[in-house]
C-alpha positions as CSV (number, residue, x, y, z in Angstrom):
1,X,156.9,319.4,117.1
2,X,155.8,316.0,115.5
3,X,157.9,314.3,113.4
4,X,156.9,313.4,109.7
5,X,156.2,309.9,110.3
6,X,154.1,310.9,113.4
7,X,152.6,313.5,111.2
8,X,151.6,311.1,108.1
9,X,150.2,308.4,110.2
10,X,148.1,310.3,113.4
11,X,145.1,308.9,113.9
12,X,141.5,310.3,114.3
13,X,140.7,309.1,117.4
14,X,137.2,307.2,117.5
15,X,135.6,309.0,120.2
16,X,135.9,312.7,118.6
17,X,134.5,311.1,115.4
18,X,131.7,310.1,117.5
19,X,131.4,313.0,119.6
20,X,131.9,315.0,116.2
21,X,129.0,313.9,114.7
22,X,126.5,313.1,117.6
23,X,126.6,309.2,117.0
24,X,125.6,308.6,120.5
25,X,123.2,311.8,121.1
26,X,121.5,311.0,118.4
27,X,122.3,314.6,116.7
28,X,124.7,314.9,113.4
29,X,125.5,317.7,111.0
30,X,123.4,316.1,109.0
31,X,119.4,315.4,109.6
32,X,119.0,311.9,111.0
33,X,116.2,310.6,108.8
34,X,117.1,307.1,107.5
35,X,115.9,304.2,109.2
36,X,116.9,300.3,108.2
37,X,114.3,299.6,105.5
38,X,115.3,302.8,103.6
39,X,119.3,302.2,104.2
40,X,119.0,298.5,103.3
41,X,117.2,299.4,100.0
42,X,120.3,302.2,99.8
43,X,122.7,298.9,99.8
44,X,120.4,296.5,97.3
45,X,119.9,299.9,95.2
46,X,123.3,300.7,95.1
47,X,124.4,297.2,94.2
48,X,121.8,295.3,91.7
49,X,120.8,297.2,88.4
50,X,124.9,297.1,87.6
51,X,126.3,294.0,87.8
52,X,123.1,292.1,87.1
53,X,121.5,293.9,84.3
54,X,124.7,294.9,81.8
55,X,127.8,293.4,83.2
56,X,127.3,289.9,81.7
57,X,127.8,291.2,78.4
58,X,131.6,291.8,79.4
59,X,132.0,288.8,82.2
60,X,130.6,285.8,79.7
61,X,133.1,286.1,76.8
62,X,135.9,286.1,79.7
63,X,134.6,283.2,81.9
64,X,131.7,281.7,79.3
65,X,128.8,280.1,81.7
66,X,131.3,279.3,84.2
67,X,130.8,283.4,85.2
68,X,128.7,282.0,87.3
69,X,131.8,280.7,89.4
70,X,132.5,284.3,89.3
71,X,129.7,285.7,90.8
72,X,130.1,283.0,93.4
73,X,133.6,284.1,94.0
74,X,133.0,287.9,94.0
75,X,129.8,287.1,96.2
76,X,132.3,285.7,98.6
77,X,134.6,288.0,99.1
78,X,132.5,291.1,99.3
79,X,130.5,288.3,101.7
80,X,134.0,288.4,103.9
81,X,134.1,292.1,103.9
82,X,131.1,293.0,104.5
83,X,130.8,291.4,107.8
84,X,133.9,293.4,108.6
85,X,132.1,296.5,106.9
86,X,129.6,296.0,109.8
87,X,131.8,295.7,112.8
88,X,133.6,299.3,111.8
89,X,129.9,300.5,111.0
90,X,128.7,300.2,113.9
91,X,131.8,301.1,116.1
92,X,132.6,303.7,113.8
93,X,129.5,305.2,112.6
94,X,130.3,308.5,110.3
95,X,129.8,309.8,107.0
96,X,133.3,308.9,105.0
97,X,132.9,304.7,104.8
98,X,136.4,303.3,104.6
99,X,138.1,306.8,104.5
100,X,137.1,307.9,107.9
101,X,137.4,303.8,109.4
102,X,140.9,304.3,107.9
103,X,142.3,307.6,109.5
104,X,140.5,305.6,112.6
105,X,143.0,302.8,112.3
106,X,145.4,303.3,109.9
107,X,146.3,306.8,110.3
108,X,146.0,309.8,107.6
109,X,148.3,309.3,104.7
110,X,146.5,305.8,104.6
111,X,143.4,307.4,104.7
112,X,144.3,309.6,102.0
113,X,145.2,306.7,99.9
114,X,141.7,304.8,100.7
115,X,140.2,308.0,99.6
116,X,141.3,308.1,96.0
117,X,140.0,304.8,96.0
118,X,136.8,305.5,97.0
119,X,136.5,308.7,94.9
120,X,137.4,306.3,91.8
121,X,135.3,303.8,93.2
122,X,132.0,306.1,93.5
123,X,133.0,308.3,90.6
124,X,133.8,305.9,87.7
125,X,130.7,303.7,89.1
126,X,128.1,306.1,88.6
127,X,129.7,307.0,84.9
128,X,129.9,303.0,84.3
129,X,126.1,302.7,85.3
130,X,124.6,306.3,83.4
131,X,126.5,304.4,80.1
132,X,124.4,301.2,81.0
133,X,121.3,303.2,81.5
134,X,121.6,304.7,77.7
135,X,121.7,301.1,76.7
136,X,118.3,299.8,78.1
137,X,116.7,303.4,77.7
138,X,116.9,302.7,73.6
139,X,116.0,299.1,74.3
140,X,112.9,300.6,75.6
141,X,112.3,303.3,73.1
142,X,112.6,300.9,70.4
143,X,110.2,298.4,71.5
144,X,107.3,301.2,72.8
145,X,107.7,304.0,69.6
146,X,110.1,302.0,66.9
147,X,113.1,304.6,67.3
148,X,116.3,304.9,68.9
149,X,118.5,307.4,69.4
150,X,121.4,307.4,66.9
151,X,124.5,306.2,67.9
152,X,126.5,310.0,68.0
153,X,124.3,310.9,71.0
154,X,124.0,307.7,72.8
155,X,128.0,306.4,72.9
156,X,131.1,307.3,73.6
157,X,133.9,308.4,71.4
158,X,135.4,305.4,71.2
159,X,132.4,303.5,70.5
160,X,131.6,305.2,67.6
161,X,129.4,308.3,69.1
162,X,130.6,311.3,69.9
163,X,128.6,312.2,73.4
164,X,126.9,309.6,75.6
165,X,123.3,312.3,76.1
166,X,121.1,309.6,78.0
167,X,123.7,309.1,80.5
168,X,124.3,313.2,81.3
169,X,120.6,313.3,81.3
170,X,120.3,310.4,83.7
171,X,122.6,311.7,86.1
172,X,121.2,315.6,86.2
173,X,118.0,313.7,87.7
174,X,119.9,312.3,90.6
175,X,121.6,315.2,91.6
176,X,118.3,317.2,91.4
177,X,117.0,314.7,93.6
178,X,120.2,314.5,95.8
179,X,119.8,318.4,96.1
180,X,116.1,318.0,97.7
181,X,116.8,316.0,100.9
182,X,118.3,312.6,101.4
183,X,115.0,311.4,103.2
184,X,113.4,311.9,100.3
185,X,116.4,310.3,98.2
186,X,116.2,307.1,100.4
187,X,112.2,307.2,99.7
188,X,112.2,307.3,96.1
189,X,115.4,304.4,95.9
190,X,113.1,302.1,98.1
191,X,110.3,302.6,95.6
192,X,112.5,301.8,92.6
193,X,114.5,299.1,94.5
194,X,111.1,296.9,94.7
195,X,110.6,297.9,91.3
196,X,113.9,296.1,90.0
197,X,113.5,293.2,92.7
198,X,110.0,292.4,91.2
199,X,111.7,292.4,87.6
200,X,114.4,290.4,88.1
201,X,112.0,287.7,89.7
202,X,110.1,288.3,86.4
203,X,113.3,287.2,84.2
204,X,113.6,284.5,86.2
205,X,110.1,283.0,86.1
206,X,110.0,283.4,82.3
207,X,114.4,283.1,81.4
208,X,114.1,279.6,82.7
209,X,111.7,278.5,80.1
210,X,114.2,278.9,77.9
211,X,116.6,276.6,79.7
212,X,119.2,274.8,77.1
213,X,121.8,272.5,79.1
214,X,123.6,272.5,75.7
215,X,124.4,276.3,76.4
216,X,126.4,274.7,79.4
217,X,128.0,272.0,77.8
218,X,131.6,273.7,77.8
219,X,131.5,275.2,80.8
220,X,134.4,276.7,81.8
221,X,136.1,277.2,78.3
222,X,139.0,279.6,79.6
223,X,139.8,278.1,82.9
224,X,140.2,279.3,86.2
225,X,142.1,282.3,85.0
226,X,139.0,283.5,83.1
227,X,136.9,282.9,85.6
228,X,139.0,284.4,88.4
229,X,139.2,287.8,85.5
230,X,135.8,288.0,85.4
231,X,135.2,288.2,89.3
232,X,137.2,291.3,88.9
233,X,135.3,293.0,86.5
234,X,131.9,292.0,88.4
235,X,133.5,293.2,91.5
236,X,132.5,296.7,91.3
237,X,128.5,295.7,91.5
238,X,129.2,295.2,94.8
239,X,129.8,298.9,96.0
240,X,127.0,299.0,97.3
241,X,127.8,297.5,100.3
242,X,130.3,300.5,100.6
243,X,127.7,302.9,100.2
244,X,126.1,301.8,103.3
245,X,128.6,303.3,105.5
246,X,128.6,306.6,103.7
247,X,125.6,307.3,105.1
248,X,126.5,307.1,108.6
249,X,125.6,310.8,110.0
250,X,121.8,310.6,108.6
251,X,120.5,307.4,110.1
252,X,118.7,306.6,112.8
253,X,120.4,304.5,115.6
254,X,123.6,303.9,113.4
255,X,124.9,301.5,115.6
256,X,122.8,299.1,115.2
257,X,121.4,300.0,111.8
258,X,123.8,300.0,109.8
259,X,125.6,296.7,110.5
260,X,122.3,295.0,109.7
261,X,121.7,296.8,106.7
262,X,125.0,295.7,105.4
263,X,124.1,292.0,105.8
264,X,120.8,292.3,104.6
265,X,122.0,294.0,101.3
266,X,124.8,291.1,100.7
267,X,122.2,288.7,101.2
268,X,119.4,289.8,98.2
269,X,121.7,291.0,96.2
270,X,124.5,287.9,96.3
271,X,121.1,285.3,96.4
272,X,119.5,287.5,93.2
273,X,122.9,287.8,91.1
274,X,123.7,283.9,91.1
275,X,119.9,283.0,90.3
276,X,119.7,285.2,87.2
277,X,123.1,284.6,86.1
278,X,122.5,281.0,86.0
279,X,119.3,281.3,84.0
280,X,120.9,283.6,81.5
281,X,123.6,281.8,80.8
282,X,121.7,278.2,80.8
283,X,118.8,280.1,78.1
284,X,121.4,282.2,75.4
285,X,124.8,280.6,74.1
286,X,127.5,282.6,75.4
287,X,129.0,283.6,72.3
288,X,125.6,285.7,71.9
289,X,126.9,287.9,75.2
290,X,129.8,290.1,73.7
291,X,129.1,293.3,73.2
292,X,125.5,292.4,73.6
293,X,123.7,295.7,74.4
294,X,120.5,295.4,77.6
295,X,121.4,291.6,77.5
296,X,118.4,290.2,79.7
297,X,115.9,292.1,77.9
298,X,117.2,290.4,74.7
299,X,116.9,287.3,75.9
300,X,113.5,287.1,76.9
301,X,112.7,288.5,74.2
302,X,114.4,285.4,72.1
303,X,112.6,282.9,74.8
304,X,109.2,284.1,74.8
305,X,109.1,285.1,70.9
306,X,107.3,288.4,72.4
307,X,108.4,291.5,73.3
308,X,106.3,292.7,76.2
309,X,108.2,290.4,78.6
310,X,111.8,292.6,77.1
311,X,110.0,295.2,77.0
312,X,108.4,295.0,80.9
313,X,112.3,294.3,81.7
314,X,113.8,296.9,79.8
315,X,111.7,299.8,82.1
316,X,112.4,297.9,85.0
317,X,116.1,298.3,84.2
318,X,115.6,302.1,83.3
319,X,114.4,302.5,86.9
320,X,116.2,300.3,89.1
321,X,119.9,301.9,87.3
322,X,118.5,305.3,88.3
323,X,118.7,303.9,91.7
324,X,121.9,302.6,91.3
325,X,123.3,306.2,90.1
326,X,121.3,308.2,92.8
327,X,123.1,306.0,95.6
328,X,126.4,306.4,94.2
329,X,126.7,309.6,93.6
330,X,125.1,310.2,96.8
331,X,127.6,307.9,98.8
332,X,130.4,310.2,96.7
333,X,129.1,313.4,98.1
334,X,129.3,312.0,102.1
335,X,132.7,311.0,101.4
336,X,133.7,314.3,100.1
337,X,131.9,316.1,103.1
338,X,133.7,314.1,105.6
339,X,136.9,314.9,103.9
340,X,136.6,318.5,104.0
341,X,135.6,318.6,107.2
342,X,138.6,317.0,108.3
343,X,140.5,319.6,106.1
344,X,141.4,316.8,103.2
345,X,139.5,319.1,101.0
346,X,138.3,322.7,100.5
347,X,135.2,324.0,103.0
348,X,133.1,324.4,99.5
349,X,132.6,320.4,100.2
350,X,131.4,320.8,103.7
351,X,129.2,323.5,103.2
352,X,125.3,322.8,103.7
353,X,121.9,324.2,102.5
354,X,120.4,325.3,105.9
355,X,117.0,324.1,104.6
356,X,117.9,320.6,103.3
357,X,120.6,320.0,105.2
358,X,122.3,318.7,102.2
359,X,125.6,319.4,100.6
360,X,125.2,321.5,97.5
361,X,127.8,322.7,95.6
362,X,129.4,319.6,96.2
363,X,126.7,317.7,94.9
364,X,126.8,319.5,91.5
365,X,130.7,319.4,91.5
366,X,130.4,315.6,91.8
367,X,127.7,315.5,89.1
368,X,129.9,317.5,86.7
369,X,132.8,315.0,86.9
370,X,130.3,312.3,86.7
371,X,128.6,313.3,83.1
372,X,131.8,314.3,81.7
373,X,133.1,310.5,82.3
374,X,130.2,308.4,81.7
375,X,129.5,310.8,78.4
376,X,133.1,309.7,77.0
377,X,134.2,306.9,78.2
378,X,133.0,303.8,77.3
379,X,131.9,301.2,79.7
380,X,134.0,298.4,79.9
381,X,137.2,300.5,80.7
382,X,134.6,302.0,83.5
383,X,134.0,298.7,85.6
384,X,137.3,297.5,85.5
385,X,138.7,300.7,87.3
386,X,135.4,300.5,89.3
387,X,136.6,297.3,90.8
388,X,140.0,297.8,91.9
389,X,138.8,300.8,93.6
390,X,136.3,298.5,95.4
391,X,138.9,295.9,95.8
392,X,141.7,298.1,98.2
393,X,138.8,299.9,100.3
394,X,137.4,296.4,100.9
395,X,141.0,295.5,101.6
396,X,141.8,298.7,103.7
397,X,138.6,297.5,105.8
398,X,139.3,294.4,106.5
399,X,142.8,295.3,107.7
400,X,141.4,298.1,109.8
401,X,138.8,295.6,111.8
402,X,142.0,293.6,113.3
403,X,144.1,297.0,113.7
404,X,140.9,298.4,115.8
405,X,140.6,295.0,117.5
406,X,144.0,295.7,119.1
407,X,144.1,299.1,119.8
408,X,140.7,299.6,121.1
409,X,138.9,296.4,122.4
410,X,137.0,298.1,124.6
411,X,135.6,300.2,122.4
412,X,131.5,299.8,121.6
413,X,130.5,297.6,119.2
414,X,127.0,297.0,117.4
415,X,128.4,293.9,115.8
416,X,131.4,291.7,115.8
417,X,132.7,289.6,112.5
418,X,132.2,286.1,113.5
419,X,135.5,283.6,113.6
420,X,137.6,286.3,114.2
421,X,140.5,286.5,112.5
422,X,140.3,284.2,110.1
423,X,137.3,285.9,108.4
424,X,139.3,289.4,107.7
425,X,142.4,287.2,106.6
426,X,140.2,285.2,104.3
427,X,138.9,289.1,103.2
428,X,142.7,290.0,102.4
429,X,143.5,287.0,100.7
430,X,140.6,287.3,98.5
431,X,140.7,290.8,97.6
432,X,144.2,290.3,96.4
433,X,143.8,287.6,94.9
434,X,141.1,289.4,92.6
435,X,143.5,291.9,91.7
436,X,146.1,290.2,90.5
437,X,144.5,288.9,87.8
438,X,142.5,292.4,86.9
439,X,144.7,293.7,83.4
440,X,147.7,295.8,83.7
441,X,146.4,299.0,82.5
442,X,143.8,299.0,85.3
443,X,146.9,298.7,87.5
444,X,148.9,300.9,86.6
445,X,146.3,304.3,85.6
446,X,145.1,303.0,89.3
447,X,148.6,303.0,90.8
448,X,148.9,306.7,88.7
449,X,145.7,307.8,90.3
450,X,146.7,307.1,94.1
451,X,149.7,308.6,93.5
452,X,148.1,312.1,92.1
453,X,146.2,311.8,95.5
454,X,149.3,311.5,97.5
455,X,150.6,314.7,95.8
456,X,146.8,316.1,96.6
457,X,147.6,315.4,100.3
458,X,151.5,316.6,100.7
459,X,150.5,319.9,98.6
460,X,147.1,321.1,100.5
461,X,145.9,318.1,103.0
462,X,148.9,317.8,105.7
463,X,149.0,322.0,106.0
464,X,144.8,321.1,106.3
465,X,144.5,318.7,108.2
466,X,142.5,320.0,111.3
467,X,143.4,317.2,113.5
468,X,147.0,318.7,112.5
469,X,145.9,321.7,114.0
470,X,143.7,320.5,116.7
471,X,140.7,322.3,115.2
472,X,137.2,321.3,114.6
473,X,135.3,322.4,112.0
474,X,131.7,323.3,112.6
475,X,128.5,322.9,109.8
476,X,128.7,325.7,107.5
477,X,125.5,326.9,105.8
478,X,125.0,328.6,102.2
């Protein structure tokens, strides 16, 4: 009988993952439908429409223009990771992301541990972008009909409201969507994806008209520290780059698709961030940021003296953050399906419409959490706990590429991180250092959270686990 410590830390071998799932026969649980336009719009969707179009409004008064250090920085590191994010992609090419390229490498008490970060990560994301949404949807209703909706049905409690409607309403669509198929998920975010890309470019062309180097003039007014703070709260836009690899089971040629998607995503989005963060800050003082509600809308609406231009952005927003939330919670569900099929969680999360070979009732559990958070909790608290979720799966990841290195260096491989090891050590080293300046309440309700996941796992995962038992689950149908 194994021990505990053999027990806590066995490892999912990589070969019944792929055999598992049909990686190399081309088959999967799932229906293989997403090819590397669609899953590279699934990364840029995922990623730009949070950071970009609301975030600045709590990463200026932290960093003032110098935030755009901080995008640099958080550009970076997610830049370090995801290269490693593509070599376990395409050697370990399943639904679950870092959860399932953890119990690969690390073994499953880690894994367990990476998965509370993920579920906080994907979870807390979705609620942080449905509060965004709200914000540019009255932005929008205010400049087409003159109204908004009042403050009780459009905030959180703490804010003042007393139920955040726009941001329930917002994520009911997605999952109605979700429920239908992901191919026609991955069409519909590659349509709104363009839509937002074409907006931003739009902001760009007219923000820089506005161009005031006196905006600029003290720079960096909080230091390094600020700067280094604000990094952490911008961190979480870069999920997306995690939500690639949730969707390993439902694309086409995963080895090398997915890898390449990864890249492409950190590309656009790193390249888009840092251009429209440096007009925005160079065209509005940053004083003007705090609490400044569908922030880029407001300023080219204070550059051009029109509001067509806000207004043009403001719908663009409304879109491209639907796509943000329909990715999310989408990457949420996979993670939760390759838990339970692993017997992390209850079979309700594995279980599968036979028709749309998508996971129901764990979609509308997942969309239930969601609303309740992002309808009363208000957004800053939101990103912060976003990011440190993204921080340690980034971390985990990059630990896991050098762990995999070792054990299995024969093992296929779609793509390798280039100057290997230095570029996962660099990962590490960033990823902490992000952290440590994140506040202490993020810490600590984050430290409380893994723990209520360790609990999770000693109470119903290690009596679950099937590779425990030596089972395998197979698909099960509504």
């Amino acid at each position: 009988m194994a021990t505990l410590t053999q027990q806590l830390f066995r490892r999912k071998p990589v070969l019944e993952m792929s055999q598992e799932t049909g990686t190399d026969a081309g088959t999967s649980e799932l229906a293989r439908s997403i090819g590397l336009f669609q899953l590279s719009m699934f990364g840029i969707g995922a990623t730009i429409g949070t950071g970009i179009f609301f975030v600045l409004a709590q990463a200026v008064p932290i960093a003032g223009p110098a935030v755009i250090w901080s995008f640099v920085i958080a550009g970076t590191v997610a830049g370090l990771t995801a290269v490693c994010y593509a070599e376990l992609a395409s050697a370990v090419p399943v639904s679950g992301s870092s959860y399932s390229y953890a119990y690969a490498t690390l073994g499953e008490l880690p894994a367990i541990g990476v998965a509370a970060c993920l579920l906080l990560e994907y979870g807390v994301s979705a609620a942080a972008v449905a509060v965004g949404w709200s914000q540019y949807l009255n932005e929008l209703l205010d400049n087409l009909f003159g109204f908004e909706l009042p403050d009780s049905l459009a905030q959180a409690p703490e804010q003042g409201g007393i139920f955040n409607l726009p941001a329930v309403v917002l994520i009911t669509l997605c999952t109605l969507l979700l429920i239908r198929g992901a191919s026609e998920s991955a069409k519909t975010n590659a349509v709104m994806v363009m839509i937002k890309i074409g907006v931003l470019l739009l902001f760009v062309v007219l923000g820089i008209q506005g161009w005031n180097s006196d905006n600029l003039a003290d720079f960096s007014p909080f230091g390094i520290s600020g700067i280094t703070s604000a990094a952490g709260i911008i961190f979480f836009s870069y999920i997306g780059l995690d939500a690639v690899s949730t969707a390993g089971e439902e694309v086409k040629n995963p080895r090398r698709t997915m890898p390449m998607a990864i890249l492409i995503a950190l590309v656009v989005v790193t390249g888009l961030y840092i251009l429209v963060t440096t007009v925005a800050v160079a065209a509005q003082p940053a004083a003007k940021f705090k609490d400044q509600e569908a922030g880029l809308s407001a300023i080219l609406e204070d550059v051009t003296g029109s509001t067509w231009p806000a207004t043009v952005l403001a719908a663009g927003a409304v879109v491209s953050i639907f796509s943000v939330t329909l990715v999310v919670l989408y990457g949420q569900t996979r993670i939760l399906f390759a838990m339970s099929r692993d017997g992390m969680l209850p079979e309700l999360f594995h279980r599968v419409n036979p028709r749309t070979l998508t996971p129901v009732p764990n979609t509308i559990i997942v969309a239930v959490v969601i609303a309740l958070l992002a309808g009363l909790i208000p957004i800053n608290f939101l990103a912060e706990m976003t990011s440190i979720g993204t921080l340690v799966a980034f971390l985990v990841v990059s630990i896991g590429v050098m762990v995999l290195r070792q054990r299995e260096p024969d093992l296929p491989r779609g793509f390798k991180v280039p100057l290997y090891p230095v570029t996962p050590i660099l990962s590490i080293a960033g990823c902490i250092w992000i952290i440590q300046d994140l506040r202490p309440v993020t810490i600590y309700v984050f430290v409380v959270w893994v723990a209520v996941g360790m609990v999770w796992y000693f109470l119903y995962g290690r009596r679950h686990s099937h590779l425990g038992r030596h089972e395998h689950v197979g698909l099960i149908h509504d």
